[in-house]
C-alpha positions as CSV (number, residue, x, y, z in Angstrom):
1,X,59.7,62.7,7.6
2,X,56.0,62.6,6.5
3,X,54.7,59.3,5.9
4,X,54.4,58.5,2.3
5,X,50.3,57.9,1.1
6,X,49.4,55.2,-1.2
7,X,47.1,56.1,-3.9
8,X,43.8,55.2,-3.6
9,X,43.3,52.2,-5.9
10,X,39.7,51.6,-6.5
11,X,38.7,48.0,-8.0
12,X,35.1,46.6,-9.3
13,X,35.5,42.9,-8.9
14,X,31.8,42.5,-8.8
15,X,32.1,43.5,-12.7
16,X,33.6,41.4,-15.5
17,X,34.5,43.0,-19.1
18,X,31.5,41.3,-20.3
19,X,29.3,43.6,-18.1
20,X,31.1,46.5,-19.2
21,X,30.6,45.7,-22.8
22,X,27.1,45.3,-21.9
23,X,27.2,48.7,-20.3
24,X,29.1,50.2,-22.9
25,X,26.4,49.4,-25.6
26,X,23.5,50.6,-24.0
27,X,25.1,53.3,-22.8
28,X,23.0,56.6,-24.5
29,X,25.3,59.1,-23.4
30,X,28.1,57.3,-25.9
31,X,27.9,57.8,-29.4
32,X,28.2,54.9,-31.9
33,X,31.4,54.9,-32.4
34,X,32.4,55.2,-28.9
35,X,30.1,52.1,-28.1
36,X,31.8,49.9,-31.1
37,X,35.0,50.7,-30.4
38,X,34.6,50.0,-26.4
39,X,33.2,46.9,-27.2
40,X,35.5,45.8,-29.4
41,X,38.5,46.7,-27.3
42,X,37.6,45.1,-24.7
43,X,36.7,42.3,-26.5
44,X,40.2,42.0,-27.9
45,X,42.1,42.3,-24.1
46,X,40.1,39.2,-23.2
47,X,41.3,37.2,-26.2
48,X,44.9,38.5,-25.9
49,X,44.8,37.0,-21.6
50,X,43.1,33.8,-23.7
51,X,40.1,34.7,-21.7
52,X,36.6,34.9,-22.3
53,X,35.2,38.8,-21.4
54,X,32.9,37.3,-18.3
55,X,36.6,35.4,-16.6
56,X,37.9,39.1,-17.3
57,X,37.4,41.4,-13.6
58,X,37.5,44.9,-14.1
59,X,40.1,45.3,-11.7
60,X,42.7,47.7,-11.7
61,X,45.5,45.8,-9.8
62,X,44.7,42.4,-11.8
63,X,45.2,44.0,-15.5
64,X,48.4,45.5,-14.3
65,X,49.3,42.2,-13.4
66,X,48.2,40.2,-16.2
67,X,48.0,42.6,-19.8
68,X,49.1,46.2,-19.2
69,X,52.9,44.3,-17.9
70,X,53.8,42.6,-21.1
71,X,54.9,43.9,-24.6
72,X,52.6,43.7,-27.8
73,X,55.1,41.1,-29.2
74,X,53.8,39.0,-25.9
75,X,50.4,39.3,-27.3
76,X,50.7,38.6,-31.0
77,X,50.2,42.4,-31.6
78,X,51.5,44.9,-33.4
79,X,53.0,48.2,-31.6
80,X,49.6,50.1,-33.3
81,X,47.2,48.1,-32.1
82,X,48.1,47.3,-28.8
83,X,48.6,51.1,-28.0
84,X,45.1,51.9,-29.7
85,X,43.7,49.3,-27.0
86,X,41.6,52.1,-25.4
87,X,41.0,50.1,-21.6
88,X,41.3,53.4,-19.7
89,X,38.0,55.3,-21.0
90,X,35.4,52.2,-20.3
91,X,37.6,51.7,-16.9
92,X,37.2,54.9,-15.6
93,X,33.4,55.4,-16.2
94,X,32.7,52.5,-14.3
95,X,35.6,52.8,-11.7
96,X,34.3,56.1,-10.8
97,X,31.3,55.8,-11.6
């Protein structure tokens, strides 16, 4: 039997939401909207972990741990906004760079 391979999990925990907010709005390639609503997403997962954005890592393993495990009613959140919590865009351009 072949062995099974874990996927490759890549983590930034030299990077904190804050710096990827920061990255996100100077980021020229985005558009306005793109750059607001990145921010402000972000911005919200740190208040719902009762967090400020620099105690935040922007590490995979962690959020699945802590915010993408629990339900929007854990959260204070309606069903809406927590699934418009867009993470996975700002995540993946600066996972993979």
């Amino acid at each position: 039997m072949a062995a099974l391979r874990q996927p490759e999990i890549i983590t930034r925990l030299d990077l904190s939401f804050a710096g990827l907010i920061t990255t996100a709005e100077t980021d020229e390639t985005l558009t306005k909207d793109q750059q607001r609503i990145w921010s402000s997403d972000l911005r919200t997962a740190a208040t719902m972990l009762g967090m400020s954005p620099e105690a935040v890592p922007c590490d995979v393993i962690w959020l699945n741990q802590h915010l993408f495990r629990k339900t929007c009613t854990d959260f204070g959140k309606s069903y809406d906004r927590f699934r418009n919590i867009g993470l996975a865009p700002p995540l993946r351009t600066v996972l993979h760079g």
